[in-house]
Every structure is written in C-alpha cells, then in structure tokens.
Backbone bond lengths (Angstrom), bond angles and torsions (degrees), N, CA, C in turn:
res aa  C-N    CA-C-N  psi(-1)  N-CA   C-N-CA  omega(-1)  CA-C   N-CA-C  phi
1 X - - - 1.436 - - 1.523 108.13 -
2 X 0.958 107.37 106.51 1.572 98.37 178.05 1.840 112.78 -108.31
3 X 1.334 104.87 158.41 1.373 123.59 -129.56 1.597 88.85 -93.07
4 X 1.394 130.54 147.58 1.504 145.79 -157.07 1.593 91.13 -97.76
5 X 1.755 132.45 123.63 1.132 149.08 -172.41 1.484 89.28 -74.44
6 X 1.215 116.52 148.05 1.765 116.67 157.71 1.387 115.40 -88.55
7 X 0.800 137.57 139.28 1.464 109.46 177.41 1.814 111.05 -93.96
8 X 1.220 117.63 149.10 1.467 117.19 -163.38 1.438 109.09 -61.91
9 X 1.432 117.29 161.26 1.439 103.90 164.17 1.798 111.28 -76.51
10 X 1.452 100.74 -165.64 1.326 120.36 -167.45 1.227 84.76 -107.42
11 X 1.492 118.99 177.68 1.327 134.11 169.38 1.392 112.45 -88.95
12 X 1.614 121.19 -16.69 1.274 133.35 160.03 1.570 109.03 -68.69
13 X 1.256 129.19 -40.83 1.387 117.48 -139.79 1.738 84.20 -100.38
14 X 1.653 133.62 -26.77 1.144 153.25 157.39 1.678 103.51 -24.80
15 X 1.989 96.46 -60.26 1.725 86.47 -151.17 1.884 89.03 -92.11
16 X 1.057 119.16 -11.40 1.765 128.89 169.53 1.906 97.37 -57.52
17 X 1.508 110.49 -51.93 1.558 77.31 -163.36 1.948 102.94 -81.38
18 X 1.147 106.40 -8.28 2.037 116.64 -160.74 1.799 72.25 -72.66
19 X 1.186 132.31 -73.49 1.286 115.24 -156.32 1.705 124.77 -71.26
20 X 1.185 107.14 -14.34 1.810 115.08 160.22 1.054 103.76 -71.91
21 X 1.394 133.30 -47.05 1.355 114.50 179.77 1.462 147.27 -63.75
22 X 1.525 84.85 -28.66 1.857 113.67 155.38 1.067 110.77 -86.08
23 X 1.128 143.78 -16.60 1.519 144.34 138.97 2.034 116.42 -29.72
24 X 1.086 97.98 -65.33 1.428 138.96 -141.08 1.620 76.89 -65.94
25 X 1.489 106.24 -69.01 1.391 134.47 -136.08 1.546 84.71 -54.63
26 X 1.696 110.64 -53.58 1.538 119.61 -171.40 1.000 124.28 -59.96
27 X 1.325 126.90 -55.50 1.734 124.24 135.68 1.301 141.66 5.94
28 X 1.440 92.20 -60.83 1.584 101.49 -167.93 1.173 99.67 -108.95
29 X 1.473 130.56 27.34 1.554 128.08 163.24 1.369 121.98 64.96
30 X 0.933 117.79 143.42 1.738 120.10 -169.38 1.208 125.82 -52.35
31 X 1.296 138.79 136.35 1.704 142.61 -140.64 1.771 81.30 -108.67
32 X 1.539 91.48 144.22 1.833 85.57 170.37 1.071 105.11 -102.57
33 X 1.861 87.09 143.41 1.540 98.90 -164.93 1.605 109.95 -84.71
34 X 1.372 119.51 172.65 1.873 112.12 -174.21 1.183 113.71 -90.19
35 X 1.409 126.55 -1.40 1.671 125.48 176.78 1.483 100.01 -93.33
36 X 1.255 109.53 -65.56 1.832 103.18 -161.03 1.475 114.40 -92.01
37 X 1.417 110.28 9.35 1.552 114.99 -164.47 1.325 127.87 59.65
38 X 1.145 128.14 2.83 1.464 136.64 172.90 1.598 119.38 -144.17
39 X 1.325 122.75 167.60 1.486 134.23 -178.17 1.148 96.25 -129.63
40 X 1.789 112.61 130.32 1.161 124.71 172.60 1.518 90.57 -127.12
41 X 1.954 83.48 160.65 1.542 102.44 177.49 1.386 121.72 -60.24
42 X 1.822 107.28 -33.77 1.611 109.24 170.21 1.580 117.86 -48.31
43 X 1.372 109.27 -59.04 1.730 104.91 -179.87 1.647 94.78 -66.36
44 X 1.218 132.04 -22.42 1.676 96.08 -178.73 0.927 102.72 -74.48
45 X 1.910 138.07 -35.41 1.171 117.21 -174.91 1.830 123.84 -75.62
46 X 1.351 115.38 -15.26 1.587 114.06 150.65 1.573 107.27 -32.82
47 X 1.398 157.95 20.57 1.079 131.65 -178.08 1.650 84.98 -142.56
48 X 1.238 116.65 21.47 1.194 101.60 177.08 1.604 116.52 -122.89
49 X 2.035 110.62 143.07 1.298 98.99 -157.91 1.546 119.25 -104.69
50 X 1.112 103.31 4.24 2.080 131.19 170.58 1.448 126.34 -148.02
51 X 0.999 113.65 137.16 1.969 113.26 159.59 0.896 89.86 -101.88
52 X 1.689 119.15 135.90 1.348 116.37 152.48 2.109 98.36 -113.63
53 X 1.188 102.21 107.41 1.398 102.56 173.26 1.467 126.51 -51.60
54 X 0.895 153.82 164.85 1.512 168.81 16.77 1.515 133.95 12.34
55 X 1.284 95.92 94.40 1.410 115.34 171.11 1.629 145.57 -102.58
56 X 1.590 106.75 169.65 2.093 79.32 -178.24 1.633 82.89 -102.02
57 X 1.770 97.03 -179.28 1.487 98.89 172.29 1.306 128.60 -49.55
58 X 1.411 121.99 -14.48 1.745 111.70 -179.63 1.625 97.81 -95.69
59 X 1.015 136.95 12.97 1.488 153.06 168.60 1.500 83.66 69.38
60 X 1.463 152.41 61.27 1.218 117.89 114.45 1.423 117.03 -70.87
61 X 1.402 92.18 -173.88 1.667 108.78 169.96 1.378 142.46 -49.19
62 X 1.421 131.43 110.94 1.550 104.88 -176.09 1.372 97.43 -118.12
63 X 1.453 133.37 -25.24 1.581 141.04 -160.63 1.371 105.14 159.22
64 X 1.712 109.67 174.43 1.078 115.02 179.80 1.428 120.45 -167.27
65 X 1.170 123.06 166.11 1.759 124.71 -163.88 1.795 92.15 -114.43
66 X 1.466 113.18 133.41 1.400 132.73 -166.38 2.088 89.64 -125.84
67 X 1.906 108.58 109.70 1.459 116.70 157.16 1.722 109.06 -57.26
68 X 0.969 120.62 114.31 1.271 113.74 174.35 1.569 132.41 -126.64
69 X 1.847 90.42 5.92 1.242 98.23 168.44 1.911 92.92 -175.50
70 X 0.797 109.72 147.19 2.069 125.96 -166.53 1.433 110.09 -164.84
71 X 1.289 106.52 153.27 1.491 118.69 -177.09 1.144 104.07 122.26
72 X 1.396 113.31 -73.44 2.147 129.45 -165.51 1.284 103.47 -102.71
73 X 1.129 122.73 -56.92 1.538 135.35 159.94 1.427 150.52 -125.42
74 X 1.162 128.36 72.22 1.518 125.74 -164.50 1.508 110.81 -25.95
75 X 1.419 106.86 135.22 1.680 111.70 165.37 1.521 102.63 -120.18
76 X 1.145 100.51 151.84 1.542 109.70 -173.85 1.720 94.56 -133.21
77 X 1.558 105.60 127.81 1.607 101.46 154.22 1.405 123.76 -110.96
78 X 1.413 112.59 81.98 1.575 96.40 -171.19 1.234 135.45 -78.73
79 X 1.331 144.97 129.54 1.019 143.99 -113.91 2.150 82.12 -135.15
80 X 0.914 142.43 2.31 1.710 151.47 154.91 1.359 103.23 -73.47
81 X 1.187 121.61 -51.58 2.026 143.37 -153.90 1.518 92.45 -78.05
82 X 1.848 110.04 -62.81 1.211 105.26 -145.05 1.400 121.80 105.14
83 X 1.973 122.28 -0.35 1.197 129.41 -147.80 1.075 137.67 -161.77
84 X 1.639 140.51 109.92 1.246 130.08 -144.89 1.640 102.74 -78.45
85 X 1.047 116.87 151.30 1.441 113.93 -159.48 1.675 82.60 -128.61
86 X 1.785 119.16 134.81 1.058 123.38 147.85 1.267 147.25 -143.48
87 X 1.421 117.36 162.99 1.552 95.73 -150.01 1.958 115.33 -137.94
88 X 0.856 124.83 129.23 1.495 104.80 -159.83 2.053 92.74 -156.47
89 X 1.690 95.76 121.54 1.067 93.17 -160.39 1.678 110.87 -52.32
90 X 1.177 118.91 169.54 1.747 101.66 151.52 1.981 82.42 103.91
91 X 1.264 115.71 -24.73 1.955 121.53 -155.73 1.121 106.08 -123.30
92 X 1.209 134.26 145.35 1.482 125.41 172.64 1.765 91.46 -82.75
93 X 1.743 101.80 -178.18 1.202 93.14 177.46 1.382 142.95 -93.46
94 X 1.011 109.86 -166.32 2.243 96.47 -172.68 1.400 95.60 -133.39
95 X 1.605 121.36 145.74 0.917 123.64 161.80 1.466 120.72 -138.98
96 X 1.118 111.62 150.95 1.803 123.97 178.83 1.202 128.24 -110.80
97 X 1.219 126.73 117.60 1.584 108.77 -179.77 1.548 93.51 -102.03
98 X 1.806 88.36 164.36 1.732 95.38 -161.37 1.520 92.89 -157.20
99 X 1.861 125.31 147.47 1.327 125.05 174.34 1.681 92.05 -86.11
100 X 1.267 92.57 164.00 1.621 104.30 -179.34 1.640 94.17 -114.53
101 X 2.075 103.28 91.24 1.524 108.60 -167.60 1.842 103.05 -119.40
102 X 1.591 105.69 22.89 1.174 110.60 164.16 1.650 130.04 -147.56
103 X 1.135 100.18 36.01 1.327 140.20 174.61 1.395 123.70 57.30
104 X 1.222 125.82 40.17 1.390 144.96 -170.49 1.845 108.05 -50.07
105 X 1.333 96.31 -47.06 1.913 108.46 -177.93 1.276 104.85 -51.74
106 X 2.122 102.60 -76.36 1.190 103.11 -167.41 1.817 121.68 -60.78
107 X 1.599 110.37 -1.90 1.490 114.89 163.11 1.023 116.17 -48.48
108 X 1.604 108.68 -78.46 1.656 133.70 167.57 1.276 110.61 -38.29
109 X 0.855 148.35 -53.89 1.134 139.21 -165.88 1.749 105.72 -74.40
110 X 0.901 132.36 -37.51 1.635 141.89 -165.63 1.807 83.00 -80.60
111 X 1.022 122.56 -74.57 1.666 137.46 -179.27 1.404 103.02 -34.72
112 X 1.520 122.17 -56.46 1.378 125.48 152.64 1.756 126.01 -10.74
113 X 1.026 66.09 -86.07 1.975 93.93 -176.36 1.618 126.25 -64.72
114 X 1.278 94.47 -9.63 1.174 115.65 172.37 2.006 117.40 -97.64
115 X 1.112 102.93 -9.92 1.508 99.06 176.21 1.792 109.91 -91.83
C-alpha cells in the first residue's frame, strides 16, 4: 500500500491559512491559558513586533496596524480595516476580516493616550 503524497502548499495558500488563523484566534476570543487561567490582551500583545499608530489630526487615537509576523511574510492586524493584512513577496495580498472579541482597540487606545 503505498502512502498518498500531500501535495505542498503554495506560498499563497501558506500566508491564506497564517492570516485566518490570526484572524480566527481574534474572533474567537482568548484561549485560556494553563498557568494563570486566563488570556489577556497584554500577553497577546507580547507577540507583537510594531505599532504603527493611526491618528486624527489632533493626534488622538483613531486605530492602528499591529507587525505580527516579518522576515518570510509580513502580517498586519489592522485594527482601522477590521483585518489581518498579508503580504509575502512573490503573492499578491491576503486579507482577513476579524471581530475585535478581545479587546485589542480599547487596548490601543488606553496605551495610546497614555504616552
């Protein structure tokens, strides 16, 4: 019996599932974690490698774009869109829409206002 090849993904279908899944994750609200019994937005945002802010003209807050992955493929979560944005040279781009069901905004925005 010999064994059924998978066939590899694409570099499209790669950055399609990386951004549903960071999609997904945000969506479906923070998984509890096994040390502290809960997921907060602070440790989700530990995985992140830029803010790039978005502001109105009096520079408060309006939204913002979260690096959340660079090197092979930029991920973008933008938090204006609603949508993980991704990008990988060689691919056009991918996008995700996602509810904001673990409070990423009202983070940013408090984190904001506070600098």
């Amino acid at each position: 019996m010999s064994a059924v090849k998978k066939k590899p993904e694409t570099c499209e279908e790669q950055l399609r599932r990386m951004c549903k899944n960071i999609a997904d994750d945000i969506t479906d609200g923070l998984k509890i974690d096994d040390t502290s019994g809960t997921g907060t937005v602070t440790e989700w945002m530990e995985g992140v490698y830029s803010i790039e802010w978005i502001t109105h003209q009096d520079h408060t807050y309006k939204a913002a774009r979260l690096l959340v992955a660079g090197g092979g493929p930029s991920i973008w979560v933008n938090l204006q869109s609603l949508t993980v944005d991704g990008y990988w040279w060689g691919c056009d781009k991918v996008e995700h829409h996602f509810l904001d069901n673990i409070g990423l905004d009202d983070y940013l925005e408090e984190l904001h206002s506070s600098k």
